[in-house]
Legacy VTK file of the C-alpha trace (Angstrom):
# vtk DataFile Version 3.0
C-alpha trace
ASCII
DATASET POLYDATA
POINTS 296 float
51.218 -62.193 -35.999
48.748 -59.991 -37.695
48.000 -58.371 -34.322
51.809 -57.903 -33.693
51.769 -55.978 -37.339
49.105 -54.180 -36.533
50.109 -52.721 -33.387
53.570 -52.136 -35.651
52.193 -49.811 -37.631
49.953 -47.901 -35.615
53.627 -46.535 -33.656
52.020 -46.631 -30.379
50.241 -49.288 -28.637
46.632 -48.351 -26.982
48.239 -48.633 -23.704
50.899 -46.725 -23.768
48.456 -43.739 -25.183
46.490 -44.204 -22.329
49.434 -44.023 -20.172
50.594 -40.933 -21.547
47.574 -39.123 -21.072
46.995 -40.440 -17.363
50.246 -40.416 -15.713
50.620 -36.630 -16.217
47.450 -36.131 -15.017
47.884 -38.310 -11.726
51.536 -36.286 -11.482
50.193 -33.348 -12.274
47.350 -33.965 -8.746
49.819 -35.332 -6.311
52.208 -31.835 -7.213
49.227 -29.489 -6.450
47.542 -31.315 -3.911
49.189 -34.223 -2.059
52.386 -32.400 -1.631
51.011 -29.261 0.191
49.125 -31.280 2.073
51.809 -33.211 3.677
54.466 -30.112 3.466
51.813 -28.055 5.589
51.904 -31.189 7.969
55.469 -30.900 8.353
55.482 -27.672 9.174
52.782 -27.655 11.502
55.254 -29.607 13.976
57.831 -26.988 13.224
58.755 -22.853 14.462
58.069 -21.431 11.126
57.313 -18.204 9.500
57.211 -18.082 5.773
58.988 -14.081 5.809
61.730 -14.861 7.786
64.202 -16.737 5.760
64.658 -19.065 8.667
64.496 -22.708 7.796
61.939 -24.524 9.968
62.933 -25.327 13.500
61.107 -28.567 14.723
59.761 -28.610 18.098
57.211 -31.547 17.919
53.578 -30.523 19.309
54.052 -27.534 21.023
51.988 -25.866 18.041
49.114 -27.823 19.189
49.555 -27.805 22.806
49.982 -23.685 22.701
46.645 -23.529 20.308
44.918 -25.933 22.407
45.070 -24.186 25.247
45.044 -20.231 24.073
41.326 -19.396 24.630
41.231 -16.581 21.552
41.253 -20.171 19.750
38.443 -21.422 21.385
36.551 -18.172 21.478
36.468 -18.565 17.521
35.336 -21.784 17.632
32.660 -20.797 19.564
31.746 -18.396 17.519
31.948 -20.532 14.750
29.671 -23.188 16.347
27.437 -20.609 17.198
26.995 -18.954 13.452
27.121 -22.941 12.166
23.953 -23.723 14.230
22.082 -20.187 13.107
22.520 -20.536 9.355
22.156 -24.322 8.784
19.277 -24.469 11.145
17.895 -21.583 9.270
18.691 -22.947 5.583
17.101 -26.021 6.625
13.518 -24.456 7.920
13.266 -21.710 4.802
14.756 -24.231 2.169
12.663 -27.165 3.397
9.461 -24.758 3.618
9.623 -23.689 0.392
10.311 -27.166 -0.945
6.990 -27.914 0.680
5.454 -25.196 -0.962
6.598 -25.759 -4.450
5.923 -29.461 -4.440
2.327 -28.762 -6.148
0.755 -27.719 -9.049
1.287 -24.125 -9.311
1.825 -21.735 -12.277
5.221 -21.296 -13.772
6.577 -23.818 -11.283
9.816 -23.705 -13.552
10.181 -20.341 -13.635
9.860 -19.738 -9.921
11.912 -22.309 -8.987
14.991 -21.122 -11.557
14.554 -17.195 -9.537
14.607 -18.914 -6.308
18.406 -20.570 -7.229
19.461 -17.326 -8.414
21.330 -16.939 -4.605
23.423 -19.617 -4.820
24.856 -19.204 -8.288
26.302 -15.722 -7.007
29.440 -14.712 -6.440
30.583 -14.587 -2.584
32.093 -11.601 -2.630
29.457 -9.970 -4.413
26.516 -11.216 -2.339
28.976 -9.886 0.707
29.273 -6.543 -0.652
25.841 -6.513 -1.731
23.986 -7.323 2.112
26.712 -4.861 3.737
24.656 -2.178 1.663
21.493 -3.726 2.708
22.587 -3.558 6.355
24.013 -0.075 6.016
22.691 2.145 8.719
22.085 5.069 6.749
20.990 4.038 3.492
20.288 0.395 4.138
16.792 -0.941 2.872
16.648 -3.743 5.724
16.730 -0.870 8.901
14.002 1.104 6.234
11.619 -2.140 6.679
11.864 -2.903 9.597
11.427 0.539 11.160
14.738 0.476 13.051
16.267 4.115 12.136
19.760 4.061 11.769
20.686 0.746 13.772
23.739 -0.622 13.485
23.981 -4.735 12.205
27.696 -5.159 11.207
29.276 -2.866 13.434
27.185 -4.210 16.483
29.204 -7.319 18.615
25.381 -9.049 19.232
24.198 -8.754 15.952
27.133 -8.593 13.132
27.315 -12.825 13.430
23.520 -12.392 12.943
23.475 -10.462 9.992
26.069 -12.440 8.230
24.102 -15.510 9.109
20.787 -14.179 7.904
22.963 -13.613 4.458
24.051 -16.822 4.273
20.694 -18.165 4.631
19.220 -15.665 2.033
22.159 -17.775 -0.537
21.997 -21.064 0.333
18.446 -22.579 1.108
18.057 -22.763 -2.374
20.369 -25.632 -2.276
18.251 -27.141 0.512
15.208 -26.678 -1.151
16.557 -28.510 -4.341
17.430 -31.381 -2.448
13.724 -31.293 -0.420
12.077 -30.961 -3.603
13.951 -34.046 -5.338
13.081 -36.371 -2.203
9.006 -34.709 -2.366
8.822 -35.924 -5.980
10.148 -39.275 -4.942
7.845 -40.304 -2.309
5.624 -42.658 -3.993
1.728 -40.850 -4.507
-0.008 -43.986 -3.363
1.181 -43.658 0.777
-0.594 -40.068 0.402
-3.771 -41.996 -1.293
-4.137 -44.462 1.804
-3.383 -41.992 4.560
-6.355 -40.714 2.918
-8.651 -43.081 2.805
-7.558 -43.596 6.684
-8.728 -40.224 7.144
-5.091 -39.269 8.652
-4.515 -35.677 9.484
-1.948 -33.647 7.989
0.683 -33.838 10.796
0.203 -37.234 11.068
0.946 -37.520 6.993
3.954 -35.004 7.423
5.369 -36.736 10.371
4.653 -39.991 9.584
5.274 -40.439 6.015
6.879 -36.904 4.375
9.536 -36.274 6.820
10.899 -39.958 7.363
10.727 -40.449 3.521
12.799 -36.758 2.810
15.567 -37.086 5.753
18.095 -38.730 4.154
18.379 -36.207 1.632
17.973 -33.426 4.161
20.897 -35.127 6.066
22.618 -34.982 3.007
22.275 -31.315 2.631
22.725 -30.686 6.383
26.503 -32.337 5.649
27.147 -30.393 3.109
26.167 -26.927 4.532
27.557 -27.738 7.771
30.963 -28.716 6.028
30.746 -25.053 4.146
29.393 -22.907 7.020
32.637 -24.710 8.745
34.741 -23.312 6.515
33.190 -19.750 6.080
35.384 -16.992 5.167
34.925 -14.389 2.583
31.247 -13.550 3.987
32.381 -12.421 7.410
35.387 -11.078 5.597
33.739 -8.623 2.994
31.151 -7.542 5.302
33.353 -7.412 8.532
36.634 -7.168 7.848
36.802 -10.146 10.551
39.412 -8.614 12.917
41.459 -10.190 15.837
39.496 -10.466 18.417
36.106 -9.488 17.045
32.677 -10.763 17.311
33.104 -12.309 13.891
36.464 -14.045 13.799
35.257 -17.212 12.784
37.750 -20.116 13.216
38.448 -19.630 9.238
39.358 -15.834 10.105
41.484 -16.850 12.763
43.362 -18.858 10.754
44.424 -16.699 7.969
44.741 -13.573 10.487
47.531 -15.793 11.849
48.662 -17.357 8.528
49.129 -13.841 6.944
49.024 -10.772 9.216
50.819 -12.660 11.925
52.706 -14.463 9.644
53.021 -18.003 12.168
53.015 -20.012 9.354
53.743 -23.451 11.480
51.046 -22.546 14.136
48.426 -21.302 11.298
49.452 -24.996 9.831
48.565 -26.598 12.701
45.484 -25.163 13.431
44.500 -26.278 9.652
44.678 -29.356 10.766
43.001 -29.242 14.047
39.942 -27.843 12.437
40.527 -30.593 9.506
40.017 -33.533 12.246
36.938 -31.781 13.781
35.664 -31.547 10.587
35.881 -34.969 9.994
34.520 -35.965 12.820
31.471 -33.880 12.389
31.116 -35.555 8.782
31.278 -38.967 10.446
28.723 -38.219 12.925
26.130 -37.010 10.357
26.714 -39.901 7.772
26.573 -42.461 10.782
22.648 -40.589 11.416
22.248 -40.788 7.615
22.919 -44.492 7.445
20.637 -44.815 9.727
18.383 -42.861 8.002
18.376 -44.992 5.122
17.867 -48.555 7.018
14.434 -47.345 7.964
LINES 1 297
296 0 1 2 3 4 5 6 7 8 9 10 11 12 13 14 15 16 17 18 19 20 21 22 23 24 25 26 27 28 29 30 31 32 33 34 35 36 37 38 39 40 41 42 43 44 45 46 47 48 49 50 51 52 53 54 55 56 57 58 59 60 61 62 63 64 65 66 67 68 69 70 71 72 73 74 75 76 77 78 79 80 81 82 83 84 85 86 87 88 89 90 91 92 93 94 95 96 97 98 99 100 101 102 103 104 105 106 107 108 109 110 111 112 113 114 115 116 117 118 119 120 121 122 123 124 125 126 127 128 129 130 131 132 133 134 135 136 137 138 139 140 141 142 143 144 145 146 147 148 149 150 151 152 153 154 155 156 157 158 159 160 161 162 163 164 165 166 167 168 169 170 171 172 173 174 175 176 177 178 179 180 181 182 183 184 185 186 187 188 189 190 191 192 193 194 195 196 197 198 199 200 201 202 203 204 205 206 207 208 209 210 211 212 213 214 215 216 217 218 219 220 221 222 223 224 225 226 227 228 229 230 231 232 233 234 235 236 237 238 239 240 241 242 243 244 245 246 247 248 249 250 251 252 253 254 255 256 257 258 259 260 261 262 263 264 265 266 267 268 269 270 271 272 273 274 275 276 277 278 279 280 281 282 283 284 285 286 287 288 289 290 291 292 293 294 295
C-alpha cells in the first residue's frame, strides 16, 4: 500500500520514464537506419532512377545479373582488390615496425607516440588535398626528394592507385601501431627472460614468441583496415577526381558515379549490396583466422 502511494505521488512510475526515453530512441534508429536499408533493397530489384518521377518498375534480378556480368564492374573490383592488398599490407609492415620500435625505453616515449597518431585524427579530405600538393609535379616536395623532375603520380594510370595508397598508409598505420603496441606491452616479460637464458636468437624470440603472442590483435586491425580500405572513397576522390573508367575508380567510385552522375538509382542499389555480401564474407574469413588465432 505504501508502495502503491508512493508511486502515486511521484506521477510517473520508473518504468514508464524509462520507456519514454528509450522508445524514441529505438524509433528514432529504425527511421534513419533500418528503413533505408530495406527501401534501398527494394529498389535494388526494381528499374529506378531517383530524377525521373517514375515510380519503380520491378524486374526481379536483372540488376544483378546485368552488374554481374558488365566487366567495368569487375575492373573496379580489381582495382579495388589491388589498392586493398597495397595499403593494408603496407599499414601492417610500417605500423607493426614502429610498434616494435617504440616498445622500449626511449625518451619522450609519450610524446612521440601522440605525433605519430597525428595522421589518423585528420580530416580525409584534408589529408587528400594535402598529398595531391605533395605529389604535384611542379611544386611537389615528394618528386623534389626523390630526384624525379616533374613526374607525374596522380595523373599517371600505373602509379595514381600507388600514390593514393602510399597516402593512406602515411594516415593509418598509426592505428596499427596502437594496436601492436597494446599486444607488445601484454606479452608477459618472463617468456623474453627464459628465451634468454636458452640463449635463443632474436628471430627465434620474434617468431616464436612476439609474433604468435601479437596476431590476434594484428588480425584485429587487419579487419578493420581491410573493411575501410573496402570502402574507400573520398581519398581517390579529392586527389583523382575518380572518373568512369579510370585507373582509380575504386568499386566505392563506381558506385556513386552510377548512383549520382548516372543517376541508376536501382542498379547503384544493387551493387551496394553486392559489395555489402563480399564484405561480409571477407569479415568472416578473417575472424574465422582470428579465432583461431586465439585457441593457440
Amino acid at each position: 500500500m505504501d508502495t502503491a502511494v508512493a508511486t502515486a505521488r511521484r506521477g510517473l512510475s520508473d518504468l514508464t520514464i524509462r520507456n519514454l526515453f528509450i522508445i524514441p530512441t529505438i524509433a528514432f534508429l529504425i527511421l534513419i537506419n533500418i528503413f533505408p536499408l530495406f527501401y534501398s533493397l527494394i529498389l535494388s530489384f526494381a528499374d529506378y532512377s531517383a530524377v525521373s518521377g517514375d515510380p519503380p518498375d520491378w524486374i526481379g534480378i536483372q540488376n544483378y545479373r546485368e552488374l554481374l556480368h558488365d566487366p567495368h564492374v569487375w575492373e573496379s573490383l580489381y582495382l579495388t582488390m589491388k589498392y586493398v592488398l597495397i595499403s593494408v599490407s603496407g599499414q601492417l609492415v610500417v605500423g607493426f615496425g614502429i610498434a616494435l620500435l617504440l616498445n622500449r625505453k626511449i625518451p619522450a616515449k609519450g610524446l612521440i607516440t601522440t605525433l605519430l597518431l597525428l595522421p589518423m585524427m585528420m580530416s580525409m579530405a584534408i589529408v587528400g588535398l594535402f598529398w595531391k600538393l605533395l605529389y604535384g609535379p611542379s611544386w611537389g616536395i615528394i618528386n623534389y626528394l626523390l630526384g624525379l623532375g616533374k613526374f607525374v603520380w596522380l595523373s599517371n594510370a600505373d602509379m595514381a592507385l600507388f600514390a593514393i595508397a602510399i597516402t593512406d598508409i602515411w594516415m593509418w598505420s598509426p592505428f596499427v601501431m596502437l594496436l601492436s603496441l597494446a599486444g607488445l606491452s601484454a606479452i608477459p616479460q618472463h617468456l623474453y627472460e627464459a628465451a634468454a637464458i636458452d640463449r635463443a636468437s632474436r628471430w627465434f624470440t620474434f617468431s616464436r614468441i612476439t609474433l604468435p603472442l601479437v596476431t590476434p590483435l594484428l588480425l584485429i586491425a587487419v579487419i578493420f583496415r581491410t573493411l575501410e580500405a573496402f570502402k574507400t572513397f573520398d581519398l581517390a576522390f579529392i586527389m583523382t577526381g575518380g572518373g568512369p573508367g579510370t585507373s582509380t575508380e575504386l568499386i566505392a567510385i563506381k558506385l556513386y558515379n552510377m548512383a549520382f552522375p548516372q543517376w541508376q538509382t536501382g542498379k547503384s542499389c544493387a551493387l551496394a549490396y553486392i559489395l555489402l555480401i563480399m564484405i561480409i564474407g571477407i569479415s568472416n574469413i578473417y575472424i574465422k583466422y582470428l579465432n583461431k588465432a586465439k585457441e593457440r
